[in-house]
C-alpha positions as CSV (number, residue, x, y, z in Angstrom):
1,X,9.3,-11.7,35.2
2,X,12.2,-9.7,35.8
3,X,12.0,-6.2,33.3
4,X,14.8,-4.4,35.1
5,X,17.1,-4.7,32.2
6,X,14.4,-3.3,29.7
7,X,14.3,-0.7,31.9
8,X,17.3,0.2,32.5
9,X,17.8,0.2,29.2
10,X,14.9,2.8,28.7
11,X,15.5,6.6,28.2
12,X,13.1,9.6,29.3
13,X,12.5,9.0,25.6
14,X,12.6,5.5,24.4
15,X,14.6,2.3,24.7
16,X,18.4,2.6,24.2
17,X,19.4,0.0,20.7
18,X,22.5,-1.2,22.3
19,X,24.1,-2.5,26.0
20,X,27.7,-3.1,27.1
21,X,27.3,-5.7,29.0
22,X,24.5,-4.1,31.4
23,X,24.7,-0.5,30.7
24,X,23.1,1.4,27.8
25,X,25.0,2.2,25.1
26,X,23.5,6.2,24.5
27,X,26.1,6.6,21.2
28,X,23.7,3.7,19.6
29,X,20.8,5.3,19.5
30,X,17.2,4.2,19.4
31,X,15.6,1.6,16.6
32,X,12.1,1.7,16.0
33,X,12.6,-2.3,15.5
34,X,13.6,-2.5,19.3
35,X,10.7,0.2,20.6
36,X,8.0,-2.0,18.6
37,X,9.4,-5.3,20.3
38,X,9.4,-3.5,23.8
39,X,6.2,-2.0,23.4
40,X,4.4,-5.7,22.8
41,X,6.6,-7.0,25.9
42,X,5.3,-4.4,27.9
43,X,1.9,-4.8,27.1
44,X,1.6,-8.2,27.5
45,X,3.4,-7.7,30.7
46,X,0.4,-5.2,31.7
47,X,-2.0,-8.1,30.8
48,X,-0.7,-10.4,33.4
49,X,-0.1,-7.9,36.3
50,X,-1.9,-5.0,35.8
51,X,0.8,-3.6,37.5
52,X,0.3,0.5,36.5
53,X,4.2,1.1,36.1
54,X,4.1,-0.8,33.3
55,X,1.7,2.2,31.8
56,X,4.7,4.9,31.8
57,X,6.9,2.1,29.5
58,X,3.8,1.2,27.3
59,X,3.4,5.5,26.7
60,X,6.8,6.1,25.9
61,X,7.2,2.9,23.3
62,X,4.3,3.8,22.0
63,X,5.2,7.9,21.5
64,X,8.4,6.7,20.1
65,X,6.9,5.1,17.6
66,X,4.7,8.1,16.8
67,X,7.7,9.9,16.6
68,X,8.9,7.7,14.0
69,X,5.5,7.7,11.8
70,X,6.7,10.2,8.9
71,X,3.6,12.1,7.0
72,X,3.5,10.2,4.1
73,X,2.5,7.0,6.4
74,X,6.4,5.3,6.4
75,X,8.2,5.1,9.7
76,X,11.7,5.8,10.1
77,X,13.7,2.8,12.2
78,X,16.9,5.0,13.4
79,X,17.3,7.7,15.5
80,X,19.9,9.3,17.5
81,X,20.9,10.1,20.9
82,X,19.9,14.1,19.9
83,X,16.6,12.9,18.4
84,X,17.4,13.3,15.1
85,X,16.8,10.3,12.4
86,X,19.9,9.2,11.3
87,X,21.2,8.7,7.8
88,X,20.4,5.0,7.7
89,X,16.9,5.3,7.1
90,X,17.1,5.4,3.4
91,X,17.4,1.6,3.1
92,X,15.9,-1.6,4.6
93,X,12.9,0.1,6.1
94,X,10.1,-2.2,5.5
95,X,10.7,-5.0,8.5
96,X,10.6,-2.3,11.0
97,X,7.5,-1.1,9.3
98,X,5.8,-4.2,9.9
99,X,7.0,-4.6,13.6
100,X,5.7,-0.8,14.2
101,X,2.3,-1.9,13.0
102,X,2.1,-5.6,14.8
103,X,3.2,-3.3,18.0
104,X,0.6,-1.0,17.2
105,X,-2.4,-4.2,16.7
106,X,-1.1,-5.3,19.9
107,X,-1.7,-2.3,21.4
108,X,-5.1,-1.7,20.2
109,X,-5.8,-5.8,21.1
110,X,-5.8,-4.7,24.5
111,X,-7.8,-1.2,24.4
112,X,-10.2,-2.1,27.5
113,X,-7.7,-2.2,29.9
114,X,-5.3,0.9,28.7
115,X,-6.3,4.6,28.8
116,X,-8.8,6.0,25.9
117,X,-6.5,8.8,24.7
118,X,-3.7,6.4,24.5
119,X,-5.4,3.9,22.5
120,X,-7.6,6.4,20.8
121,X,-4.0,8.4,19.3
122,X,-2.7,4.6,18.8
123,X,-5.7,4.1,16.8
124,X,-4.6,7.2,14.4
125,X,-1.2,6.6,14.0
126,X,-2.3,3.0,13.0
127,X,-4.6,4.3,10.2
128,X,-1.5,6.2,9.0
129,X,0.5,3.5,9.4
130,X,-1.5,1.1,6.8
131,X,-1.7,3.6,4.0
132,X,1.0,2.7,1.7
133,X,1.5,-1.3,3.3
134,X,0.6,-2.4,-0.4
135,X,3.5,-1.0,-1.6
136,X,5.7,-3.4,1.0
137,X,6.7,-6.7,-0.6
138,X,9.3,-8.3,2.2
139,X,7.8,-11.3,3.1
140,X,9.1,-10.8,6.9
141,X,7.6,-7.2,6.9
142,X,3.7,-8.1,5.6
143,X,3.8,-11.0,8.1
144,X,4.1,-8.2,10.6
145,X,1.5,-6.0,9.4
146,X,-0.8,-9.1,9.2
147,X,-0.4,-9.8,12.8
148,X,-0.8,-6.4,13.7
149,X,-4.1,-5.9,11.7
150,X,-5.2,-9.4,12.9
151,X,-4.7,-7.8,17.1
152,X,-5.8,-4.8,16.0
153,X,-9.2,-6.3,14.8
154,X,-9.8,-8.6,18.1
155,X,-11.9,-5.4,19.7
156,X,-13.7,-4.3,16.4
157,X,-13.2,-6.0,12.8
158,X,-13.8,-4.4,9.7
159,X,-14.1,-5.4,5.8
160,X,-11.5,-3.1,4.8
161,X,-8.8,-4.7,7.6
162,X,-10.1,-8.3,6.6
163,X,-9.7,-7.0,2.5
164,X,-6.1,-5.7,3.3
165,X,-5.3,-9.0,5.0
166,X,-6.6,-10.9,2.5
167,X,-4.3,-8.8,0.2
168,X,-1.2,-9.0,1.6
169,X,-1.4,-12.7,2.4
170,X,-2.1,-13.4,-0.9
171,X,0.9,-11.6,-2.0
């Protein structure tokens, strides 16, 4: 598995949204869609090599993400090259919800072989996460959030995770 182009497309602060060609495109910015996508790569990377470079890419997905969890429990999708989050996040926010949380489920799936604080903060900003996800109603986006509960649950299911499951799917 060659990840050189993930990488190279990866920031001190998250994954670059666009390439020419092979080389980042900085003016694009970074998507929360693309960080959550990266972030389950990489950790299912991890899983098959247990290679500990992979560590620095899963922290830095997963921060981004945390960066884009707003108080209220939404998550912004766009952010610029300064680090600011861009006008476009008024509108079509709920399938990069969803990814945010399956990346987050995938995360947790795999919390015995990744450092506690990581998976402990990841653990939070999940519970955040899931506060308003009865309020989503894009098919795309609570297929997500089911698949991130589901991973999230491997380690340690609860009633209130198998309830909101049950909820959404039967939405």
């Amino acid at each position: 598995i060659n990840l050189n182009h993930l990488k190279n497309l990866t920031t001190d602060f998250a994954m670059i949204q666009f390439a020419v060609i092979n080389q980042p495109d900085l003016s694009s910015g970074y998507t929360l869609d693309d960080n959550s996508r990266a972030l389950v790569a990489m950790c299912q990377h991890y899983q098959l090599t247990k290679d500990k470079n992979d560590l620095v890419y899963i922290n830095k997905y997963y921060h981004f993400i945390s960066f884009c969890l707003q108080p209220e429990g939404y998550f912004y999708n766009y952010v610029d090259i300064h680090k600011n989050f861009a006008n476009q996040n008024s509108e079509n926010l709920a399938d990069s919800n969803g990814r945010a949380i399956w990346a987050l489920g995938y995360l947790l799936s795999i919390q015995s072989i990744l450092p506690n604080e990581l998976t402990e903060n990841a653990s939070k900003t999940m519970d955040l996460a899931l506060v308003n996800v009865c309020k989503i109603h894009s098919p795309r986006a609570m297929a997500f959030i089911i698949k991130g509960i589901y991973y999230s649950q491997l380690e340690n299911p609860t009633l209130d995770a198998e309830l909101l499951v049950k909820h959404l799917a039967d939405k």
